[in-house]
Each structure stands twice: as structure tokens, then as C-alpha cells.
C-alpha positions, 0 to 999 in steps of 0.5 A: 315149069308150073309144076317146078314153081309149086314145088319150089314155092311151097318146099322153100316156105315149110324149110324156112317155117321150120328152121325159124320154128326150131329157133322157138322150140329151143328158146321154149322148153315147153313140151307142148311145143316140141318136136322131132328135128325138122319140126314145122309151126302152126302155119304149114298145119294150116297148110295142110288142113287147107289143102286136104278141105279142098273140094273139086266141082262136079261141073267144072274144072274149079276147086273150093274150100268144103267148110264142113271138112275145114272147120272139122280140121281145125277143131282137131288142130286145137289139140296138135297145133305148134303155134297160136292163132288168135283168129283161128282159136276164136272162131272154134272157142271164143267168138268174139266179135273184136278179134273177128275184126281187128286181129291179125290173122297170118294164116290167111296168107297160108290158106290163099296160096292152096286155093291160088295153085288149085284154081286155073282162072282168076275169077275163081280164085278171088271168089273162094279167097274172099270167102276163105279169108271171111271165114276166120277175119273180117280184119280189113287190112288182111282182106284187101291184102289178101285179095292182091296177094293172091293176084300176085301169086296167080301171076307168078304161077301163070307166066314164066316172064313176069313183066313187073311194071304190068303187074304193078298196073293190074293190081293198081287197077284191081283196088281201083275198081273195088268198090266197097258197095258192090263188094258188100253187096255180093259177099255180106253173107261169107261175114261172121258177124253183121257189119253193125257190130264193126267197131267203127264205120266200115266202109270208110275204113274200107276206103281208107284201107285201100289208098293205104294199099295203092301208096304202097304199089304206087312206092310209097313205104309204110308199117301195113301190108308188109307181105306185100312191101316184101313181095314187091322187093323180090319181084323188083330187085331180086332180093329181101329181108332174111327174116321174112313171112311164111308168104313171103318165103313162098315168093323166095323159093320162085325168085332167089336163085339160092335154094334154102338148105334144110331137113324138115320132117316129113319132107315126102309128105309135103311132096305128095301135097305139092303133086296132090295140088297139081292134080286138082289143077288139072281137074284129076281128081274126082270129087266122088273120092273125096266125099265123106257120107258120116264123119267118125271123130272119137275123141283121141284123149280116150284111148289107152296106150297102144290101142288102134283106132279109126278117125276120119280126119287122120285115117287108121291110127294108134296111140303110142305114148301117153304122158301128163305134163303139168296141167296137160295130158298128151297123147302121141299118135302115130297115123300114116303121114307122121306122128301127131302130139295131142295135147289138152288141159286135164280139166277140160277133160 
């Protein structure tokens, strides 16, 4: 039942990604954002990269992020991504101390849910969540949010028969006792920036943040945590807003009985990332296999058309087209798991 979760959850979010993203493409013309038929936005990449960074401990049965792995595979998104981030791009260009506090950032969303469905104990899962969403925002909204939804997904993933009034009391229970000193205390290392640099005093907003969060789990509406709001919805009445979030399109595919109909590409890839996940669950994946001694990442935009090439983040490759277009040069790249289009402003070249 749990592996029929994972696969409903995850296939039901990248159709529903896609379909809203195909309505984008065709409302932009832009060559930078197009796409076969089926084509998915920045959010299933992020996806992907999260699962393929994930990294099974050699002493127990318990799966983290390799940040070395992960911050190498968004260097390489930069230049293929469908969609914008302006959390992600700060963290490999700008670094910006203000969109490191204050932006948005929806990948989060994205990311806990590989972390959630790798992990079987919970400790665990809030240790890596914490440190993952730290890693790209220290946006105090999108961390206590992050954090419940992840304890949601838990549950979902780990009982058949979810009584919804003793989740709404464990989550309650969990942004009671989070204190800010405590939490300060054990993760001030995972922030990219000291908390003096925070554009205001951060353990009142903190505090404020989390009454905020308790109005809404004890029904009190309101224009923040809508992932949450949204997910609530579906666990109580069965039913939400068509036009959801990538999160909430994962809670969709456990809950509503209609199953989303639609062809994205590279379907079977995303098949093998769902059993690839259940396998770290389990624990049956050695680490060993995944360890990368020297990393090889030539630059792609170098290569002619038709040449091969070998690159540790995308395997044996081969350049298939080459085109410019306005102020950018692309690069078709055909790998085993799909075609990629790398895309890069000729002057930066």
C-alpha cells in the first residue's frame, strides 16, 4: 500500500505540473521555455535533482541530502530549467542576503517530499527538512510550513486510516513545542547568513509566524501557509481547488478517487524514481554505489554538434543540435533518461 501511495502521489503531481505548464508554454512563445508534448516545469527538475543528491548512511537505515552532489546539480539546472527561482538562482549567483530571508521559495515544497518518502522515522525527516529548506531560505513562513507539511506527509505515507482530528492535534502539538531558542540553538549552523543580518528582529517573528500557523490548524483562514490551508481541505473534505500547488497535487493523487489523466514525458523515468525512493526506504541501496571519487563536468556549451561526451551529472551524452537564438545559445543533449535543452546568454560565454 505504501509503495502505491508514492507512486500515486508523485505521478499525479508531475501530470498535474505539466498540464499547467504546457498552458505557460503556450501563453510564451520563448524557445527557452519550450518542450516536447508533456513537458514538465522547473519544479519536477527540482524533483529529480533532490532524489538523485539523496545519500543512504553507511550506519543506519536513514537517507540525507549530499549537499556537494545537490548544489553541483543546480549549477547544471541554471542552464536547462523550465521555470524561475529566485531563491535557487540567488544561492548560485547573487547571494543576496534579502531574498535569502524574505523570498518565497516553492521548491521547498518539492524537495521535503523526497526526503519524507526516503526516511522511515520522523526525527530523522525533520533533522534533513530543516537543514534542506536552510540551505536555499531562511523565509520564516516556508520554514515552519515546511516542517508541518512534512509531518503531514509522514503520516499520510505511514497509515492507511488517518484519523484527521489526532493529526490536526500532533501538528498543534508540534509548533507548540518549538521553541525558537532551542531551535536557534541546535541549527544556527545550516543558515547562510548570520541572524544579524535578518531585516528585522527574527525571534519575534518567529513567534508571530507560529500563532499565524496555529489559527490556521485551529480553522482560522488567512492569506499565508496556503499549502497547508489546501492540504487541510483535502484530508477533511475530500476535495480542493482545481488550480492547486505542486505539494498540494501530491496530497491530491493519496486522497481524490479521480485519477488525473494526462501524458507527460518521460513517464517511465519518473516510474523508476518512484521505485528508486522505495528502495532507499528500505535501506537497498549501498551507499558505496553512489560515491563519486572525482566529479568530470565539462562545460556542455563547448562541444560541437554530434560530439559525445562524458559528464558525471548526466552520464554518456551526445550534443544533437545546436542553435542560437536571440541572445542565447542552445544546446540539445541527448542522455539516457531524456533530452535536455541547455540554454546560456552568449555573453557570459
Amino acid at each position: 500500500m505504501t509503495e502505491e501511495k508514492i507512486n500515486k502521489m508523485i505521478l499525479n503531481a508531475c501530470r498535474e505540473d505539466a498540464f499547467k505548464f504546457e498552458k505557460f508554454i503556450n501563453g510564451n512563445k520563448s524557445i527557452i521555455y519550450s518542450g516536447k508534448k508533456g513537458q514538465w516545469s522547473y519544479l519536477v527538475e527540482i524533483l529529480i535533482i533532490t532524489i538523485k543528491s539523496l545519500y543512504p548512511s553507511k550506519k543506519e537505515v536513514k537517507v540525507s541530502i549530499n549537499y556537494d552532489r545537490f548544489l553541483k546539480e543546480l549549477n547544471l539546472w541554471k542552464y536547462y530549467r523550465h521555470g524561475n527561482n529566485k531563491s535557487l538562482i540567488n544561492i548560485l549567483t547573487r547571494n543576496k542576503e534579502s531574498i535569502y530571508w524574505q523570498e518565497d521559495d516553492e521548491s521547498i515544497f518539492i524537495r521535503i517530499l523526497a526526503i519524507v518518502i526516503s526516511n522511515k522515522k520522523y526525527e530523522n525527516i525533520k533533522k534533513e527538512v530543516i537543514k534542506n529548506i536552510l540551505f536555499t531560505t531562511g523565509n520564516i513562513k516556508n520554514l515552519l510550513e515546511g516542517i508541518i507539511l512534512s509531518k503531514v506527509l509522514f503520516s499520510l505515507i505511514n497509515k492507511d486510516d488517518l484519523d484527521y482530528e489526532k493529526l490536526l492535534k500532533s501538528l498543534k502539538e508540534e509548533i507548540i513545542h518549538m521553541s525558537q531558542r532551542n531551535f536557534l540553538n541546535t541549527n544556527k549552523d545550516y543558515f547562510r547568513f548570520e541572524l544579524s543580518t535578518y531585516p528585522g528582529k527574527y525571534s519575534l517573528d518567529f513567534e508571530r509566524e507560529k500563532i499565524n500557523l496555529l489559527n490556521i490548524l485551529n480553522g482560522i483562514k488567512g492569506k499565508k501557509f496556503t499549502n497547508l490551508i489546501h492540504t487541510l481541505e483535502i484530508l477533511k473534505n475530500k476535495s480542493c481547488n482545481e488550480n492547486s500547488s505542486f505539494f498540494v497535487n501530491v496530497i491530491k493523487g493519496i486522497y481524490l478517487e479521480k485519477e488525473f489523466k494526462y501524458v507527460i514525458k518521460d513517464e517511465e523515468f519518473i516510474k523508476v524514481l518512484c521505485k528508486y525512493l522505495i528502495k532507499l526506504r528500505k535501506g537497498r541501496v549501498n551507499p558505496e554505489s553512489l560515491e563519486v571519487n572525482e566529479y568530470n563536468l565539462p562545460d556542455i556549451f563547448a562541444f560541437k554538434e554530434g560530439e559525445e561526451f562524458n559528464h558525471t551529472l548526466l552520464n554518456r551524452a551526445i550534443i544533437i543540435k545546436k542553435i542560437t537564438y536571440k541572445n542565447y545559445l542552445i544546446s540539445y543533449v541527448k542522455t539516457k533518461t531524456g533530452i535536455y535543452r541547455f540554454a546560456k546568454f552568449k555573453n557570459t560565454l
